[in-house]
N, C-alpha and C positions, 0 to 999 in steps of 0.2 A: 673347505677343509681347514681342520685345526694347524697349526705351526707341525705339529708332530706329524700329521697324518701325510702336509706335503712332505716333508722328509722324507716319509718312509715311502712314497711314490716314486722319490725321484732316487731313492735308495733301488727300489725295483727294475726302474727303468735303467739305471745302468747293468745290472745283472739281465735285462733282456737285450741292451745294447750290445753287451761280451756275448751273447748266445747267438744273438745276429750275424754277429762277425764271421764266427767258426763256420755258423749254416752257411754263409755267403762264400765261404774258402770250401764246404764240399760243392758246391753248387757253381765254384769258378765263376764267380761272379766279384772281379776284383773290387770295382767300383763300392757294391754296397759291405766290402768287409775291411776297406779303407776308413772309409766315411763309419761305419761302426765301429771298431776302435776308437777314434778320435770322440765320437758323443758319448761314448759310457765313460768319459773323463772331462765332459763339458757341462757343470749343475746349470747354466742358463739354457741351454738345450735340451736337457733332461727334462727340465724343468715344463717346457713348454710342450712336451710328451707326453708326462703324465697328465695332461689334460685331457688325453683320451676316457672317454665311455671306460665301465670295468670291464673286465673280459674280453678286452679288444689291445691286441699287441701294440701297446705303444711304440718300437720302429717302423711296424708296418705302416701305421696310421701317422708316422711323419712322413716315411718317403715316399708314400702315397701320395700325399698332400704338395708336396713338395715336384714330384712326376706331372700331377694334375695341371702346375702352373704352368711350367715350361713344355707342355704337351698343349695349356693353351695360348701359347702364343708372348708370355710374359718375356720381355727381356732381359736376359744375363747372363754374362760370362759363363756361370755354371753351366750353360746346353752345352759347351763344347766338350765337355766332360762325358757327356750321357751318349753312350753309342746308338741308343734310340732317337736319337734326337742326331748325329750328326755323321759323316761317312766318315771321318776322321780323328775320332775321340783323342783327346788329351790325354796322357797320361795320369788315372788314377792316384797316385801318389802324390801328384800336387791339387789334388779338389777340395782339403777340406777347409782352407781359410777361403774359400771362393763359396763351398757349400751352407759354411757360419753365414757370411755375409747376407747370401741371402735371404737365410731364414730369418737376421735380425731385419731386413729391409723388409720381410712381409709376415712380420712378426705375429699383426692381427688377424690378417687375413687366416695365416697356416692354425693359428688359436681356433677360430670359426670353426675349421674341419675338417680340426681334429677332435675338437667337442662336439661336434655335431652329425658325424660321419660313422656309416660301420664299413668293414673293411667286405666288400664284395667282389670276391671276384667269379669268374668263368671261363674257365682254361678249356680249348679244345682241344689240348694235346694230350687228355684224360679219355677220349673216346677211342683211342687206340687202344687201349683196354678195357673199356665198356664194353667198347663195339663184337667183343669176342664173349660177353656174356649175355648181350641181347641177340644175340646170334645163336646162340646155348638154349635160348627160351627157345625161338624161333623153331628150331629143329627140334626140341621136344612139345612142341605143340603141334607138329604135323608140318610144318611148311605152312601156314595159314599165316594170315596179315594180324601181324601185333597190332596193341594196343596197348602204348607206351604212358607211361606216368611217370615224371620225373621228379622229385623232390629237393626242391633247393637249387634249380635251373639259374636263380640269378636274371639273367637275359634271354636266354633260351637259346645259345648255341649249343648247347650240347643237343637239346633237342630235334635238333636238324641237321644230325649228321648223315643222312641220306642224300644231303648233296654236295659233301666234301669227296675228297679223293684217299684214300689210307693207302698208304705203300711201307710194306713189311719186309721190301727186297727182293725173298723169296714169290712173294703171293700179293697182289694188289685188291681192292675191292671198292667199288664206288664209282664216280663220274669223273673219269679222266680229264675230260672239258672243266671241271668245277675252276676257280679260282685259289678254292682252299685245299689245299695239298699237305696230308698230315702223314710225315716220316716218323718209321717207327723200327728201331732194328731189333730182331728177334736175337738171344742171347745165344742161342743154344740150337742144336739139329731137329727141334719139336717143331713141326708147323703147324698153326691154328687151322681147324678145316672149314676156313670161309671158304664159301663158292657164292657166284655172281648171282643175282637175284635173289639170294636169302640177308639177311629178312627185308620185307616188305610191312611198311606201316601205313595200316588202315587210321590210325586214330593216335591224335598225340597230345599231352597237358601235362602243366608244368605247374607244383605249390611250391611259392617260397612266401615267407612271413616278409619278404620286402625288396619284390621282384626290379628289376631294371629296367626304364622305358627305351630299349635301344634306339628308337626314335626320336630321342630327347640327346641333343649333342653334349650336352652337361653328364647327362646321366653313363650316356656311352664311355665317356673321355675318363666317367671316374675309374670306371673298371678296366680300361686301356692301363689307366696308371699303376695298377697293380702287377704288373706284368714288370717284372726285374728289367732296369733299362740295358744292363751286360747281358741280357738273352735279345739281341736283336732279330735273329729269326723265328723265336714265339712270338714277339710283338708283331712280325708284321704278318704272321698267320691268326693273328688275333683280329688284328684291323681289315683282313680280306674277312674274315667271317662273319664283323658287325657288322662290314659294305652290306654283303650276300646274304643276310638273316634281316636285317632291316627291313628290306623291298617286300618279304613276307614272314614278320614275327610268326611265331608259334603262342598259341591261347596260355598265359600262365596266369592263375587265381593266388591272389593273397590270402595268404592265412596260415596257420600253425602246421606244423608236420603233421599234429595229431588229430587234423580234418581229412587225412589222406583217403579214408575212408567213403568221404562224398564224393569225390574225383573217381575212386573205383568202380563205385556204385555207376556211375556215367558210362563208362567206357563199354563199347557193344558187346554184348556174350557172345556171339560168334569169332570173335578173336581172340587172340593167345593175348592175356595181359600179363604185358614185364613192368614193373615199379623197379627205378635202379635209382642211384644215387652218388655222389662223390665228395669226400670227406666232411659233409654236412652233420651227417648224423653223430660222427668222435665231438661233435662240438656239445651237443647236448648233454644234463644230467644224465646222471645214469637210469633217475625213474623215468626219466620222459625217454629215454631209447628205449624204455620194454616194455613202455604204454605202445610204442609205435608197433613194435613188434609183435605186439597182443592186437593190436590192430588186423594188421598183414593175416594174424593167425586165425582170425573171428570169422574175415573175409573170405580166406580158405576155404574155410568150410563149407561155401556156395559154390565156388567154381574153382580153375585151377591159378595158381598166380604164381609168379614165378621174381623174385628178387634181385636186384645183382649189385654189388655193394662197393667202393675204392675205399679204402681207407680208411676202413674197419669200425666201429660204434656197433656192431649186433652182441648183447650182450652174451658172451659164450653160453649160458647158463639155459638160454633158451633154446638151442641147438641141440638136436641128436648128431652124434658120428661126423661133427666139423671135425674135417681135415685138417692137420697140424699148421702150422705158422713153415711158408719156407719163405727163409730169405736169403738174397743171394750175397750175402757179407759187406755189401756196398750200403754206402752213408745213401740217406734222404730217401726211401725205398718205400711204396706204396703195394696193400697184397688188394686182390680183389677176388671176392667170394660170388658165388651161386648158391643162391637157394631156393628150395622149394619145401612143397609140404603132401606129407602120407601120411593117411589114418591120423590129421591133426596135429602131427607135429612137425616140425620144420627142420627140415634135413639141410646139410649144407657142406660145402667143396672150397677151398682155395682155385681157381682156375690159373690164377697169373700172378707173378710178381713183378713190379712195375717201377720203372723210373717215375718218382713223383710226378711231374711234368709231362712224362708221356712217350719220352725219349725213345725207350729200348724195355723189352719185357723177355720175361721167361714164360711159354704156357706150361702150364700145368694139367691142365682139363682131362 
């Protein structure tokens, strides 16, 4: 880059540094909205931010980086800080001359990758609300064994959540035994109407343009590091699910969202196919979400298929009679739709409104 252009990088990165802050104060996550204050006013830090790829949030792809070391074993003061890392974290407020420190101590290293890294994660505290619209296909396909396609799986835990346990308070669902135990508080007197042995999956495949070898402890540890270290119990419901998803990954194919079509084509015609997704698709242009779309809609047209969406990218425009936007006034909030398609066109429902994360939902269905 030219003299001007680093500027204006590292001009960016502090206006993403101040946006981090705020996200990390709704999200009660003291630790990373300390430490972001502190870097959207340090240009050697910024600095070595803006080394990320474009369209890749240079905080994330610091603290990412920065999680990655001390989750491998690197030593420094700064673990006593990270409540992922230790049972009796330090006080926040004194981290970030210990945080500087060590990013100048591994100055090259954190350069590497963050230039060379995209930011990948797979959160299974997303299928708390999935799981209520692959549920939705299920029952509108007769009770019959789906036939799952996921796009943008990452690792392919979401793909496996037939052997996690969901607890909604009211109503549980899943394998009590499992190890992964995914808590979910319902907002409101609506209850989703899971019942026990629906749904059932015949058949399941996963497209991301640049899936994760959960069997690879490198590859594992990067996407562990994505996980906010002030959320210590996502982290350690992350690290139960790459143990339990490792021993037997789920099939996922490389390649573009807009090959979804060959992965369809695959899946057996006697089952109900649901294609679902989570906030993959808001990351794309806007022409490539309605190439995908046009996809979904072609496909249609042979048999029945059924969508289920977190975090919205379906471009309104291609929808009949989508159901309005609710939100429930709270910061960091994810909606998830249902769709399907009649006489060719694609109908479609807000079913839930969702703590990003997974936390707590409203149905709506």
């Amino acid at each position: 880059m030219t003299q001007p252009e680093d500027q204006a990088r590292i001009e960016a990165a502090s206006v993403t540094f101040q946006r981090m802050a705020e996200m990390a104060r709704q999200e009660d996550a003291p630790l990373y909205q300390h430490l972001s204050g502190h870097v959207a006013n340090d240009p050697e830090l910024m600095a070595m931010s803006a080394l990320s790829r474009p369209n890749r949030s240079m905080a994330y792809m610091l603290y990412y980086t920065v999680h990655y070391l001390l989750l491998g074993g690197v030593e420094h003061q700064l673990a006593r800080y990270y409540p992922s890392l230790t049972d009796q974290p330090l006080d926040p407020a004194g981290a970030y001359p210990v945080f500087r420190d060590f990013c100048l101590q591994h100055a090259d290293e954190i350069r590497v990758h963050i230039s060379g890294h995209n930011v990948q994660t797979n959160e299974v505290g997303h299928m708390s609300a999935l799981l209520l619209g692959i549920d939705e296909a299920a029952r509108r396909g007769g009770d019959k064994p789906l036939g799952l396609v996921e796009v943008g799986p990452a690792a392919g835990l979401n793909l496996c959540f037939d052997r996690y346990f969901f607890d909604y308070g009211r109503i549980q669902w899943g394998d009590q035994s499992s190890p992964v135990h995914i808590h979910c508080q319902l907002e409101d007197d609506r209850t989703p109407p899971l019942v026990a042995g629906r749904p059932t999956i015949g058949y399941r495949i996963g497209l991301d343009i640049d899936p994760i070898d959960i069997t690879d402890e490198r590859q594992a540890r990067w996407m562990m590091a994505a996980t906010w270290p002030d959320h210590r119990d996502l982290a350690e419901t992350q690290k139960r699910a790459v143990e339990l998803v490792r021993k037997a990954p789920p099939k996922i194919i490389r390649g573009d969202a807009l090959t979804v079509g060959d992965l369809i084509a695959d899946v057996p015609p006697e089952l109900t196919l649901c294609v679902y997704q989570s906030v993959m698709l808001s990351q794309l242009p806007e022409e490539k979400r309605q190439r995908f779309v046009d996809i979904l809609t072609a496909e249609a047209a042979s048999r029945p298929i059924y969508f289920v969406s977190m975090g919205g990218g379906v471009p309104a425009a291609s929808v009949r009679n989508l159901s309005p936007v609710v939100r429930s006034g709270v910061a960091r909030r994810s909606r998830v739709d249902f769709y399907w398609w009649e006489n060719g066109e694609m109908q479609g429902q807000q079913i839930a409104d969702t703590h990003t994360h997974g936390r707590s939902l409203r149905w709506l269905g």
